[in-house]
C-alpha positions as CSV (number, residue, x, y, z in Angstrom):
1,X,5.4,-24.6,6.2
2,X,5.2,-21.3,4.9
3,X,3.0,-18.5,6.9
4,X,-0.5,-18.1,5.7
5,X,-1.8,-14.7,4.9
6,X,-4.9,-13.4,6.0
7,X,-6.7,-11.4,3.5
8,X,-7.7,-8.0,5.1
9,X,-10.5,-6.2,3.8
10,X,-10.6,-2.8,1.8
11,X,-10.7,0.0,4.5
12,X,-13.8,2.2,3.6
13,X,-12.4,5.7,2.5
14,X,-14.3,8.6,3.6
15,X,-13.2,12.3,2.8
16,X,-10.0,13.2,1.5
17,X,-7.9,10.1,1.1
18,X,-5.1,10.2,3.9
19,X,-1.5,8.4,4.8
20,X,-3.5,6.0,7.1
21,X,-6.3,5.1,4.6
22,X,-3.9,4.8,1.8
23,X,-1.4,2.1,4.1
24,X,-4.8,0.5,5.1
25,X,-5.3,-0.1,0.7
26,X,-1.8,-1.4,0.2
27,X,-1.6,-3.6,3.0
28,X,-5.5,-5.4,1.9
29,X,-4.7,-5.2,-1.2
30,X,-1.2,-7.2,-0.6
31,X,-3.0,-9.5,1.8
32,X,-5.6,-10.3,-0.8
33,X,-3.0,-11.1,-3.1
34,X,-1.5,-13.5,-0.6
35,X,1.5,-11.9,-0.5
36,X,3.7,-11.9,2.9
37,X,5.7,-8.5,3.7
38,X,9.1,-10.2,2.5
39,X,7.7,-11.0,-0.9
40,X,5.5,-8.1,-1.7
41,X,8.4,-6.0,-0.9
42,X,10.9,-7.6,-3.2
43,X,8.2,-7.8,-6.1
44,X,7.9,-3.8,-5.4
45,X,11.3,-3.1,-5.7
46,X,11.6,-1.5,-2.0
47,X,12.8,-2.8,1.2
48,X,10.6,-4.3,3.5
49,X,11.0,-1.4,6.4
50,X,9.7,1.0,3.5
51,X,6.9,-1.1,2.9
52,X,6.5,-1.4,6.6
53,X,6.3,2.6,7.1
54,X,3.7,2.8,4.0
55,X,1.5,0.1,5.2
56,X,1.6,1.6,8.9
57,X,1.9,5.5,7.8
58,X,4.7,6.5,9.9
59,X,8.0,7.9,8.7
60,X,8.9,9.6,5.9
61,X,9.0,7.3,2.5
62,X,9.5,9.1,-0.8
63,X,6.6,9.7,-3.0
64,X,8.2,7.7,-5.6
65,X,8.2,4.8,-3.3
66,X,4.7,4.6,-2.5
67,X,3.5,5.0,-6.5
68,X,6.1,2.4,-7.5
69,X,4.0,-0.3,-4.4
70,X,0.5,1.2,-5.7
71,X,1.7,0.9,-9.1
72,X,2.9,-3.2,-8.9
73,X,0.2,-3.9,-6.8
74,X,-2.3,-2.7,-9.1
75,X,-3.8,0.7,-7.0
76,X,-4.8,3.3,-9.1
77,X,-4.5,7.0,-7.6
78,X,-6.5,9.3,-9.6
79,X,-5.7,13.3,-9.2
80,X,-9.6,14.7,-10.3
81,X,-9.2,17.8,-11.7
82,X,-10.6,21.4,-9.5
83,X,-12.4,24.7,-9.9
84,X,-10.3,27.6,-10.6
């Protein structure tokens, strides 16, 4: 019988967005979709340790990595522009 996935809720972000917060949105956002570690990983394109280190913020993962997870999982990171 296949592992059920509990949904985790949307972390609340407050400030500047950080590696912790950001883990906290992939891994509710790949819980909500019910999608185990294993799967969401393969759907991503990245290996399931890299997905692991995102989700938990610790080691280093190429930047590339993370958009391509926030890009299939359907997170949208928006750069707002600054004051010069």
């Amino acid at each position: 019988m296949p592992k059920t996935i509990k949904p985790m809720p949307a972390p609340v972000q407050s400030g500047p967005l950080d590696a912790g917060t950001l883990g906290k949105f992939i891994r509710a956002r790949r819980t909500q979709s019910g999608l185990g570690m294993h799967e969401a990983a393969a759907f991503c394109g990245v290996a399931v340790d890299t997905l692991s280190k995102i989700e938990t913020a610790r080691g280093d993962v190429k930047l590339s990595s993370i958009l391509t997870v926030c890009r299939m999982l359907g997170i949208h990171l928006i750069v707002e522009p600054w004051e010069e």
